[in-house]
N, C-alpha and C positions, 0 to 999 in steps of 0.2 A: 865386350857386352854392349856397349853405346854405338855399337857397327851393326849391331844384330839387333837390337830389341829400340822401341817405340822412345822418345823422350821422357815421355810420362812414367816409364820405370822409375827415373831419375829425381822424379820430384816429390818433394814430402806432401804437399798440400795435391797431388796431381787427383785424389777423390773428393774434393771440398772440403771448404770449412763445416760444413754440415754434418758430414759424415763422421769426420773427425770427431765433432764435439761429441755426437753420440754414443761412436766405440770408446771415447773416454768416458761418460758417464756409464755404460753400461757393465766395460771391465775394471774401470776403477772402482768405481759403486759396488760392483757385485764382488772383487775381490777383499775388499774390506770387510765383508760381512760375510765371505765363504768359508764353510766347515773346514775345511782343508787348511784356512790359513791359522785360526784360533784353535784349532787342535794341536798345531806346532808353537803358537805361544802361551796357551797354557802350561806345555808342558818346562818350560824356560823354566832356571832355578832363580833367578831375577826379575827383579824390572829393567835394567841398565842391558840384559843378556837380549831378553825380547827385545829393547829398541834396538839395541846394533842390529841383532837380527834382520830384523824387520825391515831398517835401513839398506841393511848390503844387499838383503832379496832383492829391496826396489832396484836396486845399482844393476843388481845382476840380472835381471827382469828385464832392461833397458839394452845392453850389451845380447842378451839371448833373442829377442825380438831384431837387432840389427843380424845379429849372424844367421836367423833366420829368412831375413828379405834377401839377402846377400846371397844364402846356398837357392833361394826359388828363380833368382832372378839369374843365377849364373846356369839354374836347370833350364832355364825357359828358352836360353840362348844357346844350348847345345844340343838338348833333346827336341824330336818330332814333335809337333802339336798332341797332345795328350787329350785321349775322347774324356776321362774323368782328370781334373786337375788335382782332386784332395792326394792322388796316387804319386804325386811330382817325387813325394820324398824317395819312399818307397825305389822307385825308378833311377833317382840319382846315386841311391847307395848302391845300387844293382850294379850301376856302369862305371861309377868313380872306384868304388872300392874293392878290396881283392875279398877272395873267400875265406872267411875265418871272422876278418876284422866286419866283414859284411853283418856277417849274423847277430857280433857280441853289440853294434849304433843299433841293431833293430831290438835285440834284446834289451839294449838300454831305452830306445824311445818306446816301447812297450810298458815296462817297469814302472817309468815315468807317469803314463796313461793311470795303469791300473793304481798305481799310491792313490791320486788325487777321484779316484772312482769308488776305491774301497771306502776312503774316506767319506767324500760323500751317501755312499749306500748304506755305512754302517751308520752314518747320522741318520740318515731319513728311518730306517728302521727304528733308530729307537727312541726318535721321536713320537715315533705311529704309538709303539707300543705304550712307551711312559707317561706320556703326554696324551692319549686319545682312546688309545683303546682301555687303559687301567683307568683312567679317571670315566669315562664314560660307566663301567662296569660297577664304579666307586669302592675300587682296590686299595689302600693305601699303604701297599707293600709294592715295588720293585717289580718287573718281572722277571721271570725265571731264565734262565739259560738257552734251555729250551723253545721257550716260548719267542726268544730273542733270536735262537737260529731256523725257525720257523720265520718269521716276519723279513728277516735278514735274506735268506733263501727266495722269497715271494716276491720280494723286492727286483735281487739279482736277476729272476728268471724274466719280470718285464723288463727291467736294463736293458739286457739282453736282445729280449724283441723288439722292442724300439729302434734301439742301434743296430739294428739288421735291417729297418724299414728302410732306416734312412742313409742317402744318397750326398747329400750337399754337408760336411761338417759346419763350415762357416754360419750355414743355416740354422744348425742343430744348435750350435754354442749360441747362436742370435737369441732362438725361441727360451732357452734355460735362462740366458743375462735376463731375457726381458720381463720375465716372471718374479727372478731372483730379485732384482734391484726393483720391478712396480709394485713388486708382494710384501716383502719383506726385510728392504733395507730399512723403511721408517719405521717398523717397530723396535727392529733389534737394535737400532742406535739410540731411539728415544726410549728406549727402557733402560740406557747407558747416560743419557744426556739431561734427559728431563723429566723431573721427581713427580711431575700431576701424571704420566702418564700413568695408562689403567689396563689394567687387563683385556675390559670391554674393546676400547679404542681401538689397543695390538690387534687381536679379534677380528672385531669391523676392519681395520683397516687391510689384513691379510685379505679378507675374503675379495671386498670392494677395489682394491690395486687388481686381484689376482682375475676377477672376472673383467675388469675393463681390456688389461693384457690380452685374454681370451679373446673376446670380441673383437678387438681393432686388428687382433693379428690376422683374423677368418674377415675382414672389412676389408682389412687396407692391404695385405699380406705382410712379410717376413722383412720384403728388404725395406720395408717403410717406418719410420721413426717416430710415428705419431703413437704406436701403441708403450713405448717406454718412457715419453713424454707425458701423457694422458694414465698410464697407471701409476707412475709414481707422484702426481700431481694428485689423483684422488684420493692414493694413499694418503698422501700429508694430511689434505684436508679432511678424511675421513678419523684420522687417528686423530688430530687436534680438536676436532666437534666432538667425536664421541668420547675423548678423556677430559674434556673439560664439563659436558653433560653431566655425565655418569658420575656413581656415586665414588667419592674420593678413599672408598676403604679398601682397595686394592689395588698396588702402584706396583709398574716395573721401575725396581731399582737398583738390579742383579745384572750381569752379566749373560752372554747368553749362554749354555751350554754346550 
């Protein structure tokens, strides 16, 4: 491979320190606080279970990211230049692998996709529902089944279109991080961390993170760093002003859901 492909393959720093720091705050940031990950430790019969857990993901999170630079960089060196690159995988299982075992890596990296997307859609759905649409309504009952596989359904079908829009992954995970971590990493932790905080705050500061991400992303575009820096920096400061303002009779001091 070091006969065939560029230096810079070979080096960890070869994107800068810049870039670096900010896919670390982005995926660190934003997997800390993803549906997906606190759905699997809640459901732990321990505390001692979640942190092993927890731990050995990280462990094994670090080893799955190396054997993934390892299979792109050894497809880069055997395969044609590729018109789309998200397709590398796809193409190297085609030509490494025989027919059978081909199908069951793609029915597993499939599998894989859809867990951590069920999860996410069934969160956002019943968020919408429990949190937005029943309380705006002022329900103080649950919703129904029903009304869950409607919101659930409506959800799925934009998924859907969205990820049919779009062309670049890397781009598409950028746009979700940079939202995830400007919007709404400071409330869900400071509704874990710090007892002033307020409902209002969480509130303001989703919206104010969530519109500044907007804006810098359509400013500066996708591969620029100022809109993850700049909405999570308003965040703070939006939720620390407006829970320390506001009046102290409603504090997050709960876990998120």
């Amino acid at each position: 491979m070091r006969l065939h492909l560029p230096a810079g393959f070979f080096s960890l720093t070869h994107i800068g320190g810049a870039k670096i720091l900010s896919f670390f705050i982005l995926y660190f940031f934003g997997i800390i606080i993803g549906q997906d990950v606190w759905q699997r430790v809640f459901t732990a019969r321990s505390i001692p279970v979640a942190r092993g857990g927890g731990i050995a993901v990280g462990l094994y999170c670090l080893v799955y990211a190396i054997a993934g630079a390892l299979i792109g960089t050894a497809g880069r060196a055997f395969l044609p230049a590729l018109a789309d690159p998200d397709s590398a995988f796809a193409n190297i299982v085609n030509v490494v692998l025989p027919v059978g075992l081909r199908g069951l890596v793609l029915a597993a990296s499939l599998a894989a996709m859809m867990s951590t997307a069920s999860a996410c859609l069934l969160a956002s759905s019943t968020v919408l529902l429990e949190d937005v649409y029943l309380r705006l309504r002022r329900v103080r009952s649950t919703g129904s089944v029903t009304q869950s596989r409607i919101v659930t359904f409506a959800f799925g079908v934009l998924m859907t279109a969205v990820a049919s829009t779009t062309t670049d992954v890397i781009a598409a995970i950028t746009v979700a991080y940079d939202l995830l971590v400007g919007a709404l990493f400071t409330p869900v932790l400071g509704a874990m961390l710090w007892r002033r905080g307020t409902s209002h705050g969480a509130l303001a500061s989703i919206a104010v993170g969530g519109i500044a991400v907007v804006v810098l992303l359509f400013a500066r575009g996708i591969d620029s760093d100022l809109p993850i820096y700049g909405g999570l920096f308003l965040s703070i400061a939006t939720y620390i002003i407006v829970s320390v303002s506001s009046q102290p009779g409603v504090k997050l001091t709960t876990a998120p859901e």
